[in-house]
C-alpha positions, 0 to 999 in steps of 0.5 A: 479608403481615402473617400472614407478617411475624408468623409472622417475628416469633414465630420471632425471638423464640422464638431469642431466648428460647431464646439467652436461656437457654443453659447452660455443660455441667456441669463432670466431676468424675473419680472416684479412689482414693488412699491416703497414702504409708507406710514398710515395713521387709519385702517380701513376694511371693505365688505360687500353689500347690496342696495335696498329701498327705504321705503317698500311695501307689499300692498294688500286688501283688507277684505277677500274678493274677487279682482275685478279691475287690475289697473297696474304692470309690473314696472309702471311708476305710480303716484300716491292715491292712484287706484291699483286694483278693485274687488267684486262690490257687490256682496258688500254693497248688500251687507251695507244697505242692511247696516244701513236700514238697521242704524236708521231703525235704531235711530228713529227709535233712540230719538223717540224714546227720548221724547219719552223719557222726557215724559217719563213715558218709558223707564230709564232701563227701556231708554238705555235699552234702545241707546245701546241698540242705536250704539251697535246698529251705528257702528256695524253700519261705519264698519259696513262702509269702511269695507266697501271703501277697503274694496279699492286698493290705492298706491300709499306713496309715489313708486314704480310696481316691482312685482304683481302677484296675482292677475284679474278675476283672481280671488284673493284673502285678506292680507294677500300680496297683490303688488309689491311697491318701491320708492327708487329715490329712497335707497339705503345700503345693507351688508353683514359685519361679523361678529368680531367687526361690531368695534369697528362700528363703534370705533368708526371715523367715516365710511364710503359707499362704492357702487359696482357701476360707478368705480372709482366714486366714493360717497360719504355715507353713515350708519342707520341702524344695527344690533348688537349681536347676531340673530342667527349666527351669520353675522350682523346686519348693517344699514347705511344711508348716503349722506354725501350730497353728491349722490344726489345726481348719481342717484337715478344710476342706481337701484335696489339689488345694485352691489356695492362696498362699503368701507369702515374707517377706523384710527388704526391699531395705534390710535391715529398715531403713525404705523408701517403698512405694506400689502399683503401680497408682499409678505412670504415665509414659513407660516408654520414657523411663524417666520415672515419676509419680504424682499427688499430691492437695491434699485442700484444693484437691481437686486433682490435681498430677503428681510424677516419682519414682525407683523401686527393686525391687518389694517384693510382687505389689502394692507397689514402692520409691520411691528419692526423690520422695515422703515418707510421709504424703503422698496419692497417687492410686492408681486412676484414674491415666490419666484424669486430668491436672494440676491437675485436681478429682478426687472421691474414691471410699471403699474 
């Protein structure tokens, strides 16, 4: 019995020891982001685009054949006026020999019924008879050597081969792709604007070109060419070219199918005049409702405290107008925004 009632006692005592001891749970401290509330004058917006070539052509023949001499890779750079590929001759070397004996023929006997003109040895109708004769012989000869020129494929500018369609002793059509050329140092920028985003076009104060292997470089670029509506409901094709002299050094780091962002500068929604703009990412609330928050946080108390703003238009990918509700100069949280609630320490997390 007294071996129990000490086992009894050593027990209570122990609980109470331990009830003794007892901690609070350590108090959670949410991590945010913030960034003070500023004032713009321009609005921005960024699309996606890729890096064509100027100056590309799909080489052809003007006459079918067979491919006899391919001279070129895929890949080889070319000068202009460099022989890319040759067709089997041979046939229309034969077609020009007989262009060739029928227009001296016909010219033999043009000049001679002239000396008979002269003495009025024929009529004018036999003369005009055999001038036309002279005339059709005389042209399907040039066209006859015309033909057998076109049997030579040359490079029409300087440019590297990006794609060869077709191999030796192949026959090929008139008009058939053999190879298709590019001129790397002739590049523009092409991208698709929807529909609803043709007055930033025309409401445009710059633009900057941002290539994906060259972050954090911006060039100056401009509008080459556009239409007005779309043609098949996808939006509108844009064309930029570079302007920005500094591109030029940069330039052998970029090719056709590079991707890129194309940034359209604009005055704003108030005409260059001065507008709060915050980040998207900061703004929560009831979207049903159509009520809209941020936090506000007290660098004193290092708290947090929900404010409703009126929202504008959205000035950039990332940047929306805030119509009333903040000032500039004021912190707001901007990352983190739906773990936290009012009144609540935050701890401040460097960019």
């Amino acid at each position: 019995m007294k071996i129990y009632l000490t086992g009894l006692g050593i027990i209570a005592l122990f609980l109470f020891g331990c009830g003794g001891e007892t901690k609070e749970p350590a108090k959670i401290v949410r991590p945010v982001k913030v960034a003070k509330v500023t004032s713009v004058s321009s609005a921005s917006k960024s699309y996606s685009g890729i890096v064509i070539a100027e100056q590309l052509s799909n080489l052809t023949f003007k006459v079918s054949g067979t491919i006899i001499e391919m001279k070129v890779d895929e890949g080889q750079n070319l000068q202009p006026g460099q022989l890319i590929a040759v067709l089997d001759p041979r046939d229309l070397e034969l077609q020009l020999e007989a262009a060739r004996a029928s227009y001296q023929t016909a010219k033999s006997k043009i000049e001679r019924n002239e000396r008979l003109l002269a003495k009025q040895a024929i009529s004018q109708q036999e003369f005009e008879m055999a001038r036309a004769e002279f005339t059709n012989a005389k042209a399907k000869f040039e066209n006859a050597e015309n033909t057998l020129f076109d049997t030579k494929l040359v490079a029409p500018f300087a440019g590297f081969v990006e794609k060869k369609h077709v191999e030796n002793y192949q026959k090929i059509q008139a008009g058939e792709p053999i190879i298709k050329l590019v001129n790397p140092n002739l590049v523009n920028v092409k991208f698709t604007l929807p529909e609803s985003g043709i007055n930033l076009l025309r409401s445009m104060t710059s633009m900057q070109v941002e290539f994906e292997t060259l972050k954090g470089k911006k060039f100056e670029a401009k509008v080459k060419e556009y239409v007005d509506a779309s043609p098949d409901g996808s939006g509108i094709p844009v064309t930029v070219i570079i302007t920005d002299p500094a591109f030029s050094k940069f330039k052998s780091q970029i090719s056709t199918g590079f991707s890129c962002s194309i940034t359209i500068n604009t005055p704003g929604p108030s005409g260059g005049n001065q507008v709060i703009a915050i980040p998207v990412n900061a703004v929560f609330g009831d979207v049903k409702a159509n009520q809209k928050s941020v936090w506000i946080y007290d660098s004193t108390t290092k708290t947090v405290s929900r404010r409703s703003i009126e929202l504008g238009q959205l000035l950039s990918n990332k940047e929306v107008e805030v119509k009333s509700g903040l000032t500039g100069g004021e912190t707001i949280v901007v990352a983190g925004v739906n773990n936290i609630y009012e009144g609540e320490q935050v701890n401040i997390l460097e960019n």
